[in-house]
C-alpha positions as CSV (number, residue, x, y, z in Angstrom):
1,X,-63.0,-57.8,96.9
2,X,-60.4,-58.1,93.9
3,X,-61.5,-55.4,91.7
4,X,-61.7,-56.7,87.9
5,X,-58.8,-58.1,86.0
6,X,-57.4,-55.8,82.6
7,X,-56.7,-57.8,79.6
8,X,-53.8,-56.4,77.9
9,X,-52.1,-57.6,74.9
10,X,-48.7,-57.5,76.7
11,X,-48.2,-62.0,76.2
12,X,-49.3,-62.9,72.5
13,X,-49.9,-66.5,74.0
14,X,-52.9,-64.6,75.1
15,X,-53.8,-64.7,71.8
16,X,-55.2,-68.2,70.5
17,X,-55.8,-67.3,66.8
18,X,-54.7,-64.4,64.7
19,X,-55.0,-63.5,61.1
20,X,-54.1,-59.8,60.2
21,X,-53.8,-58.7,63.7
22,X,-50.5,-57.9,65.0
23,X,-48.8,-56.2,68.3
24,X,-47.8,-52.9,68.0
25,X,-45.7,-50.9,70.6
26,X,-47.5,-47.4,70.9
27,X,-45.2,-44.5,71.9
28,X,-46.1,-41.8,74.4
29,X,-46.6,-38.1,73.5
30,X,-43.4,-36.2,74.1
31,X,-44.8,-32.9,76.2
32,X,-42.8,-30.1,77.7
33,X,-39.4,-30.0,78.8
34,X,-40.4,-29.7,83.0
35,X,-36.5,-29.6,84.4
36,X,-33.6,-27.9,82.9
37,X,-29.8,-27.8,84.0
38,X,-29.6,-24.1,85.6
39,X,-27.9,-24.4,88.8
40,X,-24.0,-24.4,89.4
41,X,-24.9,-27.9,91.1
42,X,-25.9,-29.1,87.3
43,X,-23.0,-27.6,85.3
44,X,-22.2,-30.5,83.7
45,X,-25.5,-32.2,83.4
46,X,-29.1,-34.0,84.8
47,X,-27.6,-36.9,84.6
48,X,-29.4,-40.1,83.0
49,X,-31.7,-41.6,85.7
50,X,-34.7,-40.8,88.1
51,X,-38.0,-41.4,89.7
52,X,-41.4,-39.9,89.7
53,X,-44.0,-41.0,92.5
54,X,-47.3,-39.2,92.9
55,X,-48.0,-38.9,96.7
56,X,-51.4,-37.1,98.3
57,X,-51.9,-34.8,95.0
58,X,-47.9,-34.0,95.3
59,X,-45.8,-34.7,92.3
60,X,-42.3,-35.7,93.7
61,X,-39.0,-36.2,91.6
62,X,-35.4,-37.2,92.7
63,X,-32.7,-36.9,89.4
64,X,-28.9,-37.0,89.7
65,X,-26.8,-34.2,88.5
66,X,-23.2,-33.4,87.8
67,X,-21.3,-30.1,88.6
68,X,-18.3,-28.4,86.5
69,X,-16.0,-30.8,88.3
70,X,-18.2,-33.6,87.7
71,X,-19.0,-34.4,90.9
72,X,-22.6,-36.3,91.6
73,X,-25.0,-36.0,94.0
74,X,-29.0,-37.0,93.8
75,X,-31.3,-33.4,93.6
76,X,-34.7,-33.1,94.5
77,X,-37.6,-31.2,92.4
78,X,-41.4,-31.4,93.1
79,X,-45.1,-30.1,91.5
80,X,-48.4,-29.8,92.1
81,X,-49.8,-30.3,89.2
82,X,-47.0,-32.8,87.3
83,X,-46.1,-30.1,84.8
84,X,-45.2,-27.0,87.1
85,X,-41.7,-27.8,88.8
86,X,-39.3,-26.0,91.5
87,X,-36.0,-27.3,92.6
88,X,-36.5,-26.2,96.4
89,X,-34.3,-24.8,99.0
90,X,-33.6,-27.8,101.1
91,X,-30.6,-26.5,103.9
92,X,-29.4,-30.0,103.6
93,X,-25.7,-30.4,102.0
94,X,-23.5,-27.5,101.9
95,X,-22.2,-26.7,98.5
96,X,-19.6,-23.8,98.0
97,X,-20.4,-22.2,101.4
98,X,-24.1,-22.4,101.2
99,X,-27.0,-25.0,102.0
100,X,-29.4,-23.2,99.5
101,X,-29.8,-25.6,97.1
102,X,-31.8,-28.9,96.5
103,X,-29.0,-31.4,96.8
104,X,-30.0,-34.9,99.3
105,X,-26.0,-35.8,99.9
106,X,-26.2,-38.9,98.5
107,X,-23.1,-39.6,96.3
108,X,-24.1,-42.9,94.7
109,X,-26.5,-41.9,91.9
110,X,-27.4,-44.8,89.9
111,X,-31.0,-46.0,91.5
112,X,-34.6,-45.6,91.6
113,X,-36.2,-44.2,94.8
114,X,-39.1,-46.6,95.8
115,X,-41.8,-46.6,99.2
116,X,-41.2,-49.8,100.6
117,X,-44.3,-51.3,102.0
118,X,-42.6,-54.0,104.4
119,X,-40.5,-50.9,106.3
120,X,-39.5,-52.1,109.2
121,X,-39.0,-49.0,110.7
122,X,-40.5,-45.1,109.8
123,X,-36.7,-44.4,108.9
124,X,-36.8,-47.2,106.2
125,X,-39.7,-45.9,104.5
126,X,-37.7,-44.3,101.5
127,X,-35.1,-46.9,99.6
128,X,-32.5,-46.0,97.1
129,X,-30.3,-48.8,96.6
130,X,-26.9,-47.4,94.5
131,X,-23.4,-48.6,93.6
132,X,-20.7,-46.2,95.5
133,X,-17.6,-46.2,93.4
134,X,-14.8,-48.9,94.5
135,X,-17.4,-50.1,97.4
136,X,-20.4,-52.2,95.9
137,X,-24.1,-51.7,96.0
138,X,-25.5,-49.6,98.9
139,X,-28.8,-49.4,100.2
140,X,-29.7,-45.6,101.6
141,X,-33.2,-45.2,103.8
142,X,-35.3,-41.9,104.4
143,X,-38.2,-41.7,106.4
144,X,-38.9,-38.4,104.1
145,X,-37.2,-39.1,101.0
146,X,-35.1,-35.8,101.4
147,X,-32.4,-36.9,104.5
148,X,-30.9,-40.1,103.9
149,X,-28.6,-42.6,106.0
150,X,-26.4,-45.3,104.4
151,X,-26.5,-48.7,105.7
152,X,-22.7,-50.1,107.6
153,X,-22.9,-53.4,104.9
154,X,-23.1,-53.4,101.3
155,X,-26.4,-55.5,100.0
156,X,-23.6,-56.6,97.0
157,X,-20.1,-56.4,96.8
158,X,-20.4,-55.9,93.2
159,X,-20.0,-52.6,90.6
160,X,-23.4,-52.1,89.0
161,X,-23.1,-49.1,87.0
162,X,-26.3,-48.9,85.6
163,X,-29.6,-47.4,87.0
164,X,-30.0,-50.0,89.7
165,X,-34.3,-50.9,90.7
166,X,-35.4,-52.5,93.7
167,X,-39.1,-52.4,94.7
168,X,-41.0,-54.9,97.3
169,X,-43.3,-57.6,94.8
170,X,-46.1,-58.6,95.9
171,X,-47.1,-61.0,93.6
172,X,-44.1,-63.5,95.0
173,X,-43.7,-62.1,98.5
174,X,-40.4,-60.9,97.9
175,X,-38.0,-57.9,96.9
176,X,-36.9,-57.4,93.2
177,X,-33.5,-56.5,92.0
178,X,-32.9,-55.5,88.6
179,X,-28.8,-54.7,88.1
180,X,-26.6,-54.5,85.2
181,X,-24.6,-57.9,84.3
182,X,-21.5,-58.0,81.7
183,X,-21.9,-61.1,79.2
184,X,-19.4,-62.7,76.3
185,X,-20.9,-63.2,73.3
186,X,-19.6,-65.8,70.7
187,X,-17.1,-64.4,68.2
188,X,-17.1,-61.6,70.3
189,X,-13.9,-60.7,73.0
190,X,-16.0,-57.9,74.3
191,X,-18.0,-57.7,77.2
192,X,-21.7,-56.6,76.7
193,X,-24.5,-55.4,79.0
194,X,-27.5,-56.9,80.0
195,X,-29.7,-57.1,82.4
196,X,-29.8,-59.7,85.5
197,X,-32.3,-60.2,88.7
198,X,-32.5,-61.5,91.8
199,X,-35.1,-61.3,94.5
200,X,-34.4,-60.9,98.4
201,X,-36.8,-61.4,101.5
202,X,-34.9,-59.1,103.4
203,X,-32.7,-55.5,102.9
204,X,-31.2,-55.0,106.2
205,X,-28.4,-57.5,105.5
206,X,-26.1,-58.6,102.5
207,X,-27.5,-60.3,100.0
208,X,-25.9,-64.0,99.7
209,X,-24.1,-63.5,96.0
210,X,-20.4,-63.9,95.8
211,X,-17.8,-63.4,93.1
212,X,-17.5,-66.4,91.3
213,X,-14.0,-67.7,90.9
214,X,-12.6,-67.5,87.1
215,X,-15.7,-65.5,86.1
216,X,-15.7,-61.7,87.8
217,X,-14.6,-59.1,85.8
218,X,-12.6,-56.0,87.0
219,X,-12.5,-53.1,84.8
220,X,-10.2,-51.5,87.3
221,X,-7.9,-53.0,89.9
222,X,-9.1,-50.5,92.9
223,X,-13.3,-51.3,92.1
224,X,-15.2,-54.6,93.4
225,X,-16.1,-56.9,90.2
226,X,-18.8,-56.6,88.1
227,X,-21.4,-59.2,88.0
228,X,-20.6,-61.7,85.4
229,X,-22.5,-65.2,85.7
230,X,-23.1,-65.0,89.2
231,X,-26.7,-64.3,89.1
232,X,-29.1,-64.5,85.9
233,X,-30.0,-62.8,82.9
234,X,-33.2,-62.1,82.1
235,X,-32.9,-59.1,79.2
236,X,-30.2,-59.3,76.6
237,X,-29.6,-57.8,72.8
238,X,-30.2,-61.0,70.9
239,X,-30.0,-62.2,67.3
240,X,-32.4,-59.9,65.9
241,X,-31.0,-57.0,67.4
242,X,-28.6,-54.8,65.3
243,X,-24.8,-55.7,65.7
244,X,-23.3,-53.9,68.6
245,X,-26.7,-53.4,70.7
246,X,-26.4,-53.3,74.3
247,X,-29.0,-53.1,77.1
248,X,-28.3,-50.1,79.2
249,X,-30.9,-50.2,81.9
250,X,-34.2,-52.0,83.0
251,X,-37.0,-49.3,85.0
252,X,-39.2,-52.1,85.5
253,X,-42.3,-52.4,87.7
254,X,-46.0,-53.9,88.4
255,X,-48.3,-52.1,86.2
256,X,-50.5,-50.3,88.8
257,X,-53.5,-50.4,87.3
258,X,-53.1,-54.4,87.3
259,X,-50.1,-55.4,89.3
260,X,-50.2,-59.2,87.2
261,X,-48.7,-57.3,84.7
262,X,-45.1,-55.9,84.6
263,X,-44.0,-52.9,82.2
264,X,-40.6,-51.8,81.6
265,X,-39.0,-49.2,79.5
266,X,-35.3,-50.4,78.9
267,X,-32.7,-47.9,76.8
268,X,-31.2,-49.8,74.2
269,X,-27.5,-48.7,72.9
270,X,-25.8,-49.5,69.3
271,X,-22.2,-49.0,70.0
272,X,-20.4,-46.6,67.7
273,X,-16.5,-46.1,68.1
274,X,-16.0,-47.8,71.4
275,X,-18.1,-49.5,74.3
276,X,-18.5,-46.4,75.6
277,X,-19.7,-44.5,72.6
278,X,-23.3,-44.5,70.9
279,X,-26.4,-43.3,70.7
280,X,-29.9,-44.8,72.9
281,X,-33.4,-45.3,72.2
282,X,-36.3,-46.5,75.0
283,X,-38.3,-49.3,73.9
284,X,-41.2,-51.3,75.5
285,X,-41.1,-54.7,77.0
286,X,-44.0,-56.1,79.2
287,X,-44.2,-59.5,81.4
288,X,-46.4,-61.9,83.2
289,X,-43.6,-62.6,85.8
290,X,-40.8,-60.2,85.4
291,X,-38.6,-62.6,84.3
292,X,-39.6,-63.3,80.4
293,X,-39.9,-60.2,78.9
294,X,-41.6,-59.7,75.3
295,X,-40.2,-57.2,73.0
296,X,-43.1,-57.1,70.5
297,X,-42.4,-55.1,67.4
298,X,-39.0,-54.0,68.9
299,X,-39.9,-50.3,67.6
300,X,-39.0,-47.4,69.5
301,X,-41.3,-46.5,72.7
302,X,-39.1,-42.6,72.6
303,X,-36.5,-42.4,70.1
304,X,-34.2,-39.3,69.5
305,X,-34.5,-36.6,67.8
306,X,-33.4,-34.8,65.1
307,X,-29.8,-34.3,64.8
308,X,-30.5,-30.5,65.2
309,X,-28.3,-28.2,67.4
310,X,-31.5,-27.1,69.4
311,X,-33.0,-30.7,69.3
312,X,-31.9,-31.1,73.9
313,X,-32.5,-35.5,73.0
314,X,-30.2,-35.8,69.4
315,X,-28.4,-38.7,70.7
316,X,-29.8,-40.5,74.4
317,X,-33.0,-40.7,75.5
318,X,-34.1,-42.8,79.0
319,X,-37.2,-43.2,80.9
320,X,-37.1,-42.9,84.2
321,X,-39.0,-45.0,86.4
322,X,-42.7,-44.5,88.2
323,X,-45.5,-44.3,86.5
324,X,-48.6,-41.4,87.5
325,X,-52.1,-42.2,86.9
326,X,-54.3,-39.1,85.6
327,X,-57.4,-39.9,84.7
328,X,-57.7,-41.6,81.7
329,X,-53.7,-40.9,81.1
330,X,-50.6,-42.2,82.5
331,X,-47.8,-39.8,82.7
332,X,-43.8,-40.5,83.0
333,X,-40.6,-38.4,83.0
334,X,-37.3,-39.5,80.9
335,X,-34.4,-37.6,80.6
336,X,-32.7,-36.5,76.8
337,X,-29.2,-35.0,75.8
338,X,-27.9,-33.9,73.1
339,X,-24.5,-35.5,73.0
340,X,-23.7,-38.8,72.6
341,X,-23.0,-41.5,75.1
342,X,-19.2,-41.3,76.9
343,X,-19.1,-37.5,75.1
344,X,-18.0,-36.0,78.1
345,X,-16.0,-33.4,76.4
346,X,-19.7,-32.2,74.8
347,X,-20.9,-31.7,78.0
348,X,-17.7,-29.8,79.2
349,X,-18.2,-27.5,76.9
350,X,-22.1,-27.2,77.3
351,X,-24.1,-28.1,79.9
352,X,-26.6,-31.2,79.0
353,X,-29.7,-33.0,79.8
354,X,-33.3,-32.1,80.2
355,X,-36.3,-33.8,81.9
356,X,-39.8,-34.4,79.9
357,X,-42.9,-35.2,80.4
358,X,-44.7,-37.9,78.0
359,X,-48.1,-38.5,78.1
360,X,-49.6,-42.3,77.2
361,X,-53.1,-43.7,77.1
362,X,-54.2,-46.1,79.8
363,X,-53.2,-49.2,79.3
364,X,-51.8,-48.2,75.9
365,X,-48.1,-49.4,76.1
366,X,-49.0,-52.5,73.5
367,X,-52.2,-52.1,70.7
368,X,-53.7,-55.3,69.0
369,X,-53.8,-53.4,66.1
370,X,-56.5,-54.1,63.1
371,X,-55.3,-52.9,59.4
372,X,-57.3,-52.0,56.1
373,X,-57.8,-55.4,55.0
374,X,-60.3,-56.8,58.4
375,X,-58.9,-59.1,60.6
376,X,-59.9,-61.4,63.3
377,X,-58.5,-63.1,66.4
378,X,-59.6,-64.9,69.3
379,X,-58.2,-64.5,72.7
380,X,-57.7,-67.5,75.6
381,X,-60.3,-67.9,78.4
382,X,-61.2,-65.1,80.5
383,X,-63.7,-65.1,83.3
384,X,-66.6,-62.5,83.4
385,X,-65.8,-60.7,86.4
386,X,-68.4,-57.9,85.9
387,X,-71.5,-56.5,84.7
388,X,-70.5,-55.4,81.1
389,X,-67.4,-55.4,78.3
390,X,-65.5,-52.4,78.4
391,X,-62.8,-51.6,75.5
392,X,-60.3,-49.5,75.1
393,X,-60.2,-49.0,71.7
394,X,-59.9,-46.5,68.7
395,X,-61.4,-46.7,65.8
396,X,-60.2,-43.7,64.1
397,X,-62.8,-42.1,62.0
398,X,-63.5,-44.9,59.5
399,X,-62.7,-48.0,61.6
400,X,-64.5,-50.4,63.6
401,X,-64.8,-53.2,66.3
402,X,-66.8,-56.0,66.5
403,X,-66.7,-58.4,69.6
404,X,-68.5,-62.0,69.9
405,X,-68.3,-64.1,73.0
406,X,-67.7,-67.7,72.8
407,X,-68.0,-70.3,75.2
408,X,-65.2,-73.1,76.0
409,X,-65.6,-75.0,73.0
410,X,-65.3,-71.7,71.0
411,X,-69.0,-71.2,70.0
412,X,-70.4,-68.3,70.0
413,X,-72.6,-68.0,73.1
414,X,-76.8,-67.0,72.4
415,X,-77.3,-63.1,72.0
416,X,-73.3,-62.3,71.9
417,X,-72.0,-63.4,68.5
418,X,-70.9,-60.8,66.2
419,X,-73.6,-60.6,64.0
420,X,-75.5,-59.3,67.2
421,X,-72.7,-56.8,67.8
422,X,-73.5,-53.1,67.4
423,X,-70.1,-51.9,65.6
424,X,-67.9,-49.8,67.9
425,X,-66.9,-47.0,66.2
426,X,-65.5,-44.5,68.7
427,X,-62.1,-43.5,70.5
428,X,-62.8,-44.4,74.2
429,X,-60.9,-46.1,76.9
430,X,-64.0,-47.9,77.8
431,X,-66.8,-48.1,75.3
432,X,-69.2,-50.7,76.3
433,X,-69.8,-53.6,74.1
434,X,-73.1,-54.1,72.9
435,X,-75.0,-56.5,71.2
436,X,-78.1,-55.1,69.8
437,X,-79.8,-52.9,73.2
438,X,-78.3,-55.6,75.5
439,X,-75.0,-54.6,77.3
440,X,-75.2,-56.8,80.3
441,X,-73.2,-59.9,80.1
442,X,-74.3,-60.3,83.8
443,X,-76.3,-63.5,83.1
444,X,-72.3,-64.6,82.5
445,X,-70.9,-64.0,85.6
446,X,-68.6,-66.3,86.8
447,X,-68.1,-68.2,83.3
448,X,-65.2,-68.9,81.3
449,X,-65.4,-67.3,78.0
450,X,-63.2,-66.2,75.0
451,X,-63.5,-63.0,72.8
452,X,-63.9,-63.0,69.5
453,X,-62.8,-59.7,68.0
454,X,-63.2,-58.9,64.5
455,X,-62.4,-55.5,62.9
456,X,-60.4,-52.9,60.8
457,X,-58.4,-49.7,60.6
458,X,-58.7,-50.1,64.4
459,X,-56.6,-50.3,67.7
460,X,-57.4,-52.3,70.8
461,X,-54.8,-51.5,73.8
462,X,-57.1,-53.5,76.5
463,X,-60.6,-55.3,77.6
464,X,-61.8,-55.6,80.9
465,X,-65.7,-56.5,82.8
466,X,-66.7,-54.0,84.4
């Protein structure tokens, strides 16, 4: 049995009628810093990217770091409680004469780690797919997620030097690629970054993209190309984006509480002196089919901080990708540095990059936010799936909700109009709707309805029957 469907507010068409009610992007709480750079390993830095999965109570995290010669490699920490961390002795890759350290031997470090569910093989359990420096992109399998074994074949013969996702969707029966493509712009003889996809049925073997003739772009004559218009582009900077914005990097994924949605937390780069120079905020973007992503208010989801010699995120900030469900909170882990983007000399002369913690609500990427002045909107049809209407809302201390339900031709249906409605005035992730003693809307079941919502100095980050 399909448990009930969440109504986020991640597609405004989901919205049929608004007046004063707009989408807000809600940031996360910024917590502790849980991973710091203190092992010869990390001299130079934790490097931008990781993952965080959550496995039998077992927090489990795989970053990329950089020694004092700059040399890469993907680390290993793990928890059991999310906010407690150790970088283990692992005995598996010798460095300087000894195998205590926490180092996986995988050179490549620009992926996400992901279970695949359609393994065909206990050794292919693990995936990290990676670009390897004047080879292409690289798939590596685990059966642990600690030793890994490289596959004889590139999936791409491309250079995607961005944090490269793959996961398994399930929604279209297929695998996911989300990789870094180079575009021109008009008036423009730069290249820029954005992002591109393609889906696979099958990892074993290459993937059937070639260079395109008159199109690939080699930023050095010794590396593969980088992918230009061969495959296409589904997040760019666009007209109402600053001048000089980039797209760095996509960690996308189904939303797990709801896997019709997708959720992504892209860092976004203005350019300062040179491509390679500027300063990165994360922002939000959700979709109903990973392809068309909405941007919403385009505010930060984690901006930087001060400019502050102790601030450890001045200048970059990236989320990394996985998302943990604890109770009524979903936490995630992004990296932050102090120095800007392409300052390696900064990092030379101190070590950078920490990992954090960030705590959000459930479901509370995207609010359908209600100001002083009361608004109103009314959403499309939704099915009662369950015995009541549960909201995830906050009202603050002098805000409130009211909720009507209407019936196909948009009136309101007997006993559930809003003059019926017992004001919601709380801060819940699922207060129950009620309309006067009744709560069940199980004489409903199985109808098409819309929800009228009506309310102020209130937030409303999802709706679901249950």
């Amino acid at each position: 049995m399909n448990p009930p469907l969440r109504h986020l507010f991640l597609d405004p068409a989901f919205l049929r009628e608004r007046v004063r009610v707009g989408l807000e992007v809600c940031p996360p709480q910024r917590r502790e810093v849980i991973l710091r750079p203190d092992k010869p390993w990390e001299a130079r830095m934790i490097s931008f990217f990781l993952t965080v999965l959550e496995e039998a109570g077992r927090f489990r995290l795989w970053y990329i770091c950089r020694d004092a010669e700059d040399q890469p490699n993907l680390a290993y920490a793990e928890s059991p409680d999310g906010i407690h961390w150790e970088k283990p002795s692992l005995g598996i890759v010798e460095y300087h004469g000894s195998r205590e350290n926490n180092l996986l031997g995988v050179p490549g470090v620009e992926g996400a780690v992901f279970r695949d569910p359609r393994a065909k093989t206990p050794e292919e359990t693990y995936v990290y797919v990676t670009r390897l420096k004047k080879q292409g992109l690289y798939r590596y399998t685990s059966a642990d997620g600690l030793h890994w074994r490289r596959d004889a074949e590139p999936l791409l013969p491309f250079t995607s030097d961005t944090q490269n996702l793959v996961f398994w969707d399930e929604r279209i029966a297929a695998y996911v690629a989300y990789l870094r493509g180079w575009s021109r712009r008009p008036g423009s003889d730069s290249r820029w970054r954005d992002v591109v996809r393609t889906t696979a049925a099958d990892l074993s073997r290459p993937w059937p993209v070639a260079p395109r003739d008159g199109t690939g772009w080699v930023y050095r004559p010794d590396a593969p190309p980088l992918i230009s218009s061969e495959l296409p582009v589904v997040l760019a900077a666009d007209a109402e984006d600053p001048p000089e914005v980039d797209v760095y990097n996509l960690p996308a994924q189904p939303y797990p509480l709801d896997p019709r949605w997708y959720v992504a937390f892209p860092s976004w780069m203005r350019r300062g002196q040179s491509l390679s120079d500027g300063r990165l905020e994360v922002q939000f973007v959700g979709s109903r089919d990973g392809v068309h992503w909405e941007r919403y208010d385009r505010r930060p989801y984690v901006a930087p901080g001060a400019a502050e010699a102790e601030c450890e995120c001045a200048n970059m900030v990236f989320m990394g990708a996985g998302l943990v469900l604890q109770g009524e909170e979903i936490w995630q882990y992004g990296t932050g540095f102090r120095s800007r983007h392409g300052d390696k000399a900064a990092r030379v002369l101190q070590s950078d990059g920490v990992v954090y913690r960030y705590v959000q609500r459930m479901d509370g990427f995207v609010s359908l936010t209600f100001g002083a002045q009361a608004g109103e909107c009314v959403t499309a049809l939704v099915t009662v799936d369950g015995p009541r209407l549960l909201l995830n809302v906050d009202t603050g201390g002098l805000g409130e909700l009211c909720v009507a339900l209407l019936d196909e031709e948009g009136r309101e249906l007997p006993g559930y109009g809003l003059v019926e409605c017992t004001p919601v005035r709380c801060n819940q992730v699922e207060a129950v709707a009620a309309w006067g003693p009744q709560q069940s809307v199980d004489a409903l079941r199985g109808k098409q309805v819309a929800i009228r919502l009506k309310g102020e100095r209130a937030r409303l980050y999802s709706c679901r029957f249950g």
